[in-house]
C-alpha positions as a Markdown table, in Angstrom:
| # | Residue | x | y | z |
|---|---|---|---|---|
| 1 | Unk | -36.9 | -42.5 | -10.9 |
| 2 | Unk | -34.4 | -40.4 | -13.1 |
| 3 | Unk | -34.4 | -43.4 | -15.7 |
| 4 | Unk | -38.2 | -43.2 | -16.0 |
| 5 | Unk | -37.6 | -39.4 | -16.3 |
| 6 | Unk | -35.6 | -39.7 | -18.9 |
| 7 | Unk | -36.9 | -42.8 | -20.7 |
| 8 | Unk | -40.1 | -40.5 | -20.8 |
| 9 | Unk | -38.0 | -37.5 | -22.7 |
| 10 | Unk | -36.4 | -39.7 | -25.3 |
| 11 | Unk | -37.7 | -43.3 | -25.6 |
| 12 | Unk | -35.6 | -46.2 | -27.1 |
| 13 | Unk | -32.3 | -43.5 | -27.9 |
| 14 | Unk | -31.6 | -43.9 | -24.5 |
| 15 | Unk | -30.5 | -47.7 | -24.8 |
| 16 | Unk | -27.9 | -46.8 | -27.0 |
| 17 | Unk | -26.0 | -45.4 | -23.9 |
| 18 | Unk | -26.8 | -47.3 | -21.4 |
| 19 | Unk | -27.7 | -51.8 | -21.4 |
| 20 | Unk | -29.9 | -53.6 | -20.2 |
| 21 | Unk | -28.2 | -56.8 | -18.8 |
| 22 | Unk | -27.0 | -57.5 | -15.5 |
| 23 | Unk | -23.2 | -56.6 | -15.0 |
| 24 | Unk | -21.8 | -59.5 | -12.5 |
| 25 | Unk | -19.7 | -57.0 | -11.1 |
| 26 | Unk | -19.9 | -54.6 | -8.1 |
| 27 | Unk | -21.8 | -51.7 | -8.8 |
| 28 | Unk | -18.7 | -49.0 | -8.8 |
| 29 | Unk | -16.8 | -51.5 | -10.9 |
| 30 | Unk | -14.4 | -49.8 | -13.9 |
| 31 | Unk | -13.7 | -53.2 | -15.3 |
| 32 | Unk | -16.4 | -54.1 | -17.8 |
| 33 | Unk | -17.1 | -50.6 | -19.2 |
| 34 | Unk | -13.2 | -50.8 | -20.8 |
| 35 | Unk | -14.8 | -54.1 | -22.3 |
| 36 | Unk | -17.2 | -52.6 | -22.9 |
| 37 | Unk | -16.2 | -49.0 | -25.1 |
| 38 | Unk | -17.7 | -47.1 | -22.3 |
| 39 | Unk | -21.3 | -47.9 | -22.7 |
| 40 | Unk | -22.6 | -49.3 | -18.9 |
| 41 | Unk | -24.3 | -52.7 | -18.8 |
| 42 | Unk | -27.3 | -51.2 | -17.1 |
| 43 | Unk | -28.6 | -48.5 | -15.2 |
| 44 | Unk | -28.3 | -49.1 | -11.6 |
| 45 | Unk | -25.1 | -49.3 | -11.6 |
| 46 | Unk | -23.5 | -46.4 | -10.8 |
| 47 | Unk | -22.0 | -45.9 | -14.5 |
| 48 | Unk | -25.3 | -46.3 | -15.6 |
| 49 | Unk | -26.8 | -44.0 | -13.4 |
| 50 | Unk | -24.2 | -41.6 | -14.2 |
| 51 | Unk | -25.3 | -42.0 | -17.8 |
| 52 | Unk | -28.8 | -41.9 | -17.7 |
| 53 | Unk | -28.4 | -38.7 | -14.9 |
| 54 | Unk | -26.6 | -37.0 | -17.8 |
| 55 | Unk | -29.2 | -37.5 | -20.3 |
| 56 | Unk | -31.7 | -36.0 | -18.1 |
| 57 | Unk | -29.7 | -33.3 | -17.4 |
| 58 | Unk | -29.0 | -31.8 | -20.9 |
| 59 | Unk | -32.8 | -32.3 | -21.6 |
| 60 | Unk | -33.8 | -30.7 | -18.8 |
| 61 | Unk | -31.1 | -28.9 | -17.3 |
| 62 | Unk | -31.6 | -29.5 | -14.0 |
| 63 | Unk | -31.4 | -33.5 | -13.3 |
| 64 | Unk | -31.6 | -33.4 | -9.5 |
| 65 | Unk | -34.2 | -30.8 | -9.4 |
| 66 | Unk | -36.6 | -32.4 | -12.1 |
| 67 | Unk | -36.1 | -36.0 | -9.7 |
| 68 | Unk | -36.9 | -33.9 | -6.5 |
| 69 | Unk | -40.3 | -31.8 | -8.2 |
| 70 | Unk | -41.2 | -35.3 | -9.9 |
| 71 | Unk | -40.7 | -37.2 | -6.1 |
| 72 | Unk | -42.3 | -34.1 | -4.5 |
| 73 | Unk | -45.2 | -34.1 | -6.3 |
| 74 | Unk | -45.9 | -38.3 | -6.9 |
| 75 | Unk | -45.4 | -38.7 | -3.3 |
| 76 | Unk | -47.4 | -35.7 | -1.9 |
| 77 | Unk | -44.6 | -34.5 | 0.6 |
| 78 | Unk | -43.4 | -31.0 | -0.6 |
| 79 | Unk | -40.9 | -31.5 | 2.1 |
| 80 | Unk | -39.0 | -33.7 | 0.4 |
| 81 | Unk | -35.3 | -32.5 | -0.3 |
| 82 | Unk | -31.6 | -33.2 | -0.8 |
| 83 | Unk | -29.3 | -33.3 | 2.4 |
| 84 | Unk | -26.4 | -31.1 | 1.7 |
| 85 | Unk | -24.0 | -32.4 | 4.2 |
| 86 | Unk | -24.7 | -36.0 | 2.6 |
| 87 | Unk | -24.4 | -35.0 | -1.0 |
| 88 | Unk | -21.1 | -32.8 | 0.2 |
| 89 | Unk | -19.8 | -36.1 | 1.7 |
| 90 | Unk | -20.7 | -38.0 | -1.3 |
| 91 | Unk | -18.9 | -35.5 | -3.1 |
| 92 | Unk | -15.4 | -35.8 | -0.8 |
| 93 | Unk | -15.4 | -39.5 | -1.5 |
| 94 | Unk | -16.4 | -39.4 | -5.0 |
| 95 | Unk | -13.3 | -40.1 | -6.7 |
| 96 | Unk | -14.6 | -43.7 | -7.9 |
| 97 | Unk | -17.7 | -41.9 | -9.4 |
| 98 | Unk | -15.6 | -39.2 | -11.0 |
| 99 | Unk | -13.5 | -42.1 | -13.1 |
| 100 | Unk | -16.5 | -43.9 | -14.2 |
| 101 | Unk | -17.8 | -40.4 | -16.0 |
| 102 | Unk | -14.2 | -39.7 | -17.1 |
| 103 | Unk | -13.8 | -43.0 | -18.6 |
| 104 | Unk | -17.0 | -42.7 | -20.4 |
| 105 | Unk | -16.4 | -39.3 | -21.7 |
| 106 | Unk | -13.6 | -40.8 | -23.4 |
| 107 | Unk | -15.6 | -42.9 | -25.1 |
| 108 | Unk | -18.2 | -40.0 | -26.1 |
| 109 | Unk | -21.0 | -41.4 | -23.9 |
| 110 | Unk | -20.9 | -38.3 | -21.9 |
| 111 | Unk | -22.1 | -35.0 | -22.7 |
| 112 | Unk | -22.3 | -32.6 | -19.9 |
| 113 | Unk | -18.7 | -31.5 | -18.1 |
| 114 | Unk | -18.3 | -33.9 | -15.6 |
| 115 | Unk | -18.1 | -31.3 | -12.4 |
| 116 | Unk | -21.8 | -30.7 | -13.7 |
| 117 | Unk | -22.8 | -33.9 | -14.2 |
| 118 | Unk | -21.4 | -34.9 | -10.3 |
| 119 | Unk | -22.7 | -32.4 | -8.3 |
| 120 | Unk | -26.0 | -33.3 | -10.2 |
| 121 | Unk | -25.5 | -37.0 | -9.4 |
| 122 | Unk | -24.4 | -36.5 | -6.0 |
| 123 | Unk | -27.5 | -34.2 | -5.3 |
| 124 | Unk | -29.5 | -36.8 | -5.9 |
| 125 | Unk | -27.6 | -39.5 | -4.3 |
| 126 | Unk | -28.4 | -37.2 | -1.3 |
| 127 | Unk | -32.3 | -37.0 | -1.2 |
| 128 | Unk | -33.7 | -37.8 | 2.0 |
| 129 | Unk | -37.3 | -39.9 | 2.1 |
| 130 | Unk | -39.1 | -41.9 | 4.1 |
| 131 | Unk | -40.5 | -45.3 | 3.1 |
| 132 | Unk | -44.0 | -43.9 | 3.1 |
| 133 | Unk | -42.8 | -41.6 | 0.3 |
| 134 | Unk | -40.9 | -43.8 | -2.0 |
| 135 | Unk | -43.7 | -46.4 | -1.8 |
| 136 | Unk | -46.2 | -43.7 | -3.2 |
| 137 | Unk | -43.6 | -42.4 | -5.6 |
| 138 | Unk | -43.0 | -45.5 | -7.0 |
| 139 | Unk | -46.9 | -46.3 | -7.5 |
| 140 | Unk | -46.6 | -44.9 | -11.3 |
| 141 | Unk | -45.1 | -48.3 | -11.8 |
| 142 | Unk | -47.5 | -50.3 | -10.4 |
| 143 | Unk | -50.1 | -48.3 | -12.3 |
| 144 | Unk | -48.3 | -49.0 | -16.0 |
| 145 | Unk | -47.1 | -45.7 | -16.4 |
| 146 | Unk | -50.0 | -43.7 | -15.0 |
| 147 | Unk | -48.7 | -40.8 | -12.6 |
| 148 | Unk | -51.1 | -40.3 | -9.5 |
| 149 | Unk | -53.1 | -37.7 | -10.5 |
| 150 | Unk | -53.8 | -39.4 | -13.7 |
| 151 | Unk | -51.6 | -38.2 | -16.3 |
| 152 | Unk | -49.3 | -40.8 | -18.6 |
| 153 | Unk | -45.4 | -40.3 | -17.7 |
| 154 | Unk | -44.7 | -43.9 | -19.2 |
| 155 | Unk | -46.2 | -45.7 | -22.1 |
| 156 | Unk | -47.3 | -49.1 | -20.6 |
| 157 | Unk | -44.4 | -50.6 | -23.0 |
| 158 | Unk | -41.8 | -48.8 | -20.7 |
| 159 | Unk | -43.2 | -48.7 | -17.8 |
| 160 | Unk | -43.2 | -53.0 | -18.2 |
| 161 | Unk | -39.6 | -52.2 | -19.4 |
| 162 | Unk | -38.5 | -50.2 | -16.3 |
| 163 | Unk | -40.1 | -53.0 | -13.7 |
| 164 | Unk | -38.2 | -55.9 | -16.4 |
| 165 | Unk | -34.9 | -54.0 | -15.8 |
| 166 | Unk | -35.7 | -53.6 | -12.0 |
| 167 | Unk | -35.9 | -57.6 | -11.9 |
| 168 | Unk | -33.1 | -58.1 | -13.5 |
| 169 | Unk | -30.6 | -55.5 | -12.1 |
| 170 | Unk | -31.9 | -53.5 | -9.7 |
| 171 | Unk | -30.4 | -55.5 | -6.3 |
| 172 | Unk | -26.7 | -55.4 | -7.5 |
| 173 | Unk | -25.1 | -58.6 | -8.8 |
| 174 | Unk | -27.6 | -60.3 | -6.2 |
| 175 | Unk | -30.3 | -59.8 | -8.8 |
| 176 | Unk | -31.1 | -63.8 | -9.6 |
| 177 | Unk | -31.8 | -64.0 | -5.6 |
| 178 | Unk | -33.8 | -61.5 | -5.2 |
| 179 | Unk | -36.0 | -62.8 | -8.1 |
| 180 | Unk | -36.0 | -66.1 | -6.4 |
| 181 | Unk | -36.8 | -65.2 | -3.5 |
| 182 | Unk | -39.2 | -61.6 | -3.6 |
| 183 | Unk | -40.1 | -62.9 | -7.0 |
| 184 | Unk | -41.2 | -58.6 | -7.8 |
| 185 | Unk | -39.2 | -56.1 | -10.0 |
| 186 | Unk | -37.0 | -53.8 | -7.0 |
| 187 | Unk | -34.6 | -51.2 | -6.8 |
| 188 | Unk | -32.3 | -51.1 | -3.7 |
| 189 | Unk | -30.0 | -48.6 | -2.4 |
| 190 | Unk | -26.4 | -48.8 | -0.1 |
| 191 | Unk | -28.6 | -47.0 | 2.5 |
| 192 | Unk | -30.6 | -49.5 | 3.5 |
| 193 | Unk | -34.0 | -49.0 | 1.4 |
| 194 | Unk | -35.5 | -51.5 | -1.3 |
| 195 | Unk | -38.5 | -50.8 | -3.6 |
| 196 | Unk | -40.2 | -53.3 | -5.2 |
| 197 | Unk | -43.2 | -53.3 | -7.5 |
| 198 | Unk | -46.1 | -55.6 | -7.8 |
| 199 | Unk | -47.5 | -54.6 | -10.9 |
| 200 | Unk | -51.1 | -53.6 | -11.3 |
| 201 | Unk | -51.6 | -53.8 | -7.8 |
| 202 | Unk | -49.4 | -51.8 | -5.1 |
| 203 | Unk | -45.7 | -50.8 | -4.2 |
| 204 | Unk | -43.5 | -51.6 | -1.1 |
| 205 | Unk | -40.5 | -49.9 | 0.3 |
| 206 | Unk | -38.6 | -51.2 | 3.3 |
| 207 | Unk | -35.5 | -50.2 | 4.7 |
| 208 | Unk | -32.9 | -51.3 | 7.4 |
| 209 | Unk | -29.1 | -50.3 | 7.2 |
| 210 | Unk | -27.5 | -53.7 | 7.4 |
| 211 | Unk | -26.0 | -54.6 | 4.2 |
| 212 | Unk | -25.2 | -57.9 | 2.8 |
| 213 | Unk | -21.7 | -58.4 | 1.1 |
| 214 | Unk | -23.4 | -57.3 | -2.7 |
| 215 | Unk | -24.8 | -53.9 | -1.2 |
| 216 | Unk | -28.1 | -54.8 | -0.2 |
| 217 | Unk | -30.5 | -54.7 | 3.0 |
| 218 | Unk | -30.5 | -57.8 | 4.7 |
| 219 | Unk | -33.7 | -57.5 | 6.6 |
| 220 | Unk | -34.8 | -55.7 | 4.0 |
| 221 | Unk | -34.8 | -58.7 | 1.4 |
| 222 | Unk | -36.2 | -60.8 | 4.3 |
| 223 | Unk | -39.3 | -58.9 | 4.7 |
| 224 | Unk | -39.5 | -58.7 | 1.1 |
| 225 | Unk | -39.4 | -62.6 | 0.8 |
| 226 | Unk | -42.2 | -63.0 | 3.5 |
| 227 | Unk | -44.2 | -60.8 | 2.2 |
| 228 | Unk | -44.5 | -62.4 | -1.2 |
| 229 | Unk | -44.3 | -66.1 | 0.8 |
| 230 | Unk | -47.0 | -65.1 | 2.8 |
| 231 | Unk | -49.1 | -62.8 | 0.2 |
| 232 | Unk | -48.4 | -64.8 | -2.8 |
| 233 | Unk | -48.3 | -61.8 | -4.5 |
| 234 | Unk | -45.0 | -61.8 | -7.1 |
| 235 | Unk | -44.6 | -62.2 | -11.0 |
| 236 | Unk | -44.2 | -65.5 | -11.1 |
């Protein structure tokens, strides 16, 4: 969600800090950015979302709360909010996170100061949903950029960007499975949830806390898989 917020705010600029490609590499990994002069191979990692979190946040000034008005509003639950105990945990066990901006600021590919950009990062690490509301958030992708009560966030070039860089990065260095077996652009999370996106016609979310060894749901991609076996609904 955040790199469609931003992608929205400053187009193509935004893919000189960030990649596109998949990393290979655990998603907390510090190894490829020193190959890499600090620029992250794509953003769903967690240096990429730490990049892409602090572009939004000196456009905006406010990241986390542009994500929560944006989720708020496409999903129709104004109750939606952060968790305070689980961005204040976040925050105690951050230290990996807090390297990953530090190394980048070396390399000039942060501009914010980094306690900003981490409290702003961890706030929205912390925001609590069900899969009800994600699905419907997530419907402007399904729609080609088309918000859901009718106004443009994405040009249909990016929103078909966004659901190509979902395919091919958004489940961790498990992304080549997931295409061949859910065969949909998706977007999963170390809590358990998965979105996925079948374009120009609806959007899923499941979730179930078991994790596989590369970070994501294990039922989760099973259910996923079924559905497009069963459905034969996918990209391909």
């Amino acid at each position: 969600f955040t790199l469609a917020l931003d992608l929205a705010r400053e187009g193509d600029e935004l893919w000189e800090h960030v990649g596109r490609e998949p990393s290979g590499n655990p998603f907390n990994s510090l190894v490829q950015l020193e190959y890499e002069n600090g620029i992250p191979r794509n953003p769903f990692i967690n240096a990429g979302a730490l990049v892409v979190t602090d572009r939004l946040q000196t456009r905006t000034g406010d990241a986390a709360g542009e994500l929560l008005a944006f989720l708020r509003s496409e999903s129709g639950n104004p109750a939606l909010d952060f968790d305070k105990d689980v961005a204040a945990s976040e925050s105690a066990h951050g230290d990996r996170n807090a390297a990953l901006a530090h190394f980048m600021a070396s390399y000039g590919n942060i501009d914010n100061p980094i306690p900003v950009l981490l409290d702003q990062y961890f706030r929205q690490c912390s925001l609590t949903a069900s899969c009800a509301d994600l699905a419907l958030a997530t419907g402007f992708l399904a729609r080609h950029g088309i918000r859901a009560d009718g106004t443009r966030l994405l040009s249909q070039s990016q929103a078909k960007q966004v659901n190509a860089v979902m395919l091919t990065c958004g489940t961790y260095d498990a992304a080549g499975d997931f295409a061949y077996r859910v065969g949909l652009p998706g977007k999963s999370g170390v809590g358990g949830g998965i979105i996925a996106v079948v374009p120009g016609r609806c959007t899923l979310c499941v979730w179930s806390p078991g994790l596989d060894e590369r970070g994501n749901s294990v039922a989760g991609v099973a259910a996923l898989d079924r559905f497009t076996t069963l459905t034969g609904l996918s990209v391909f």
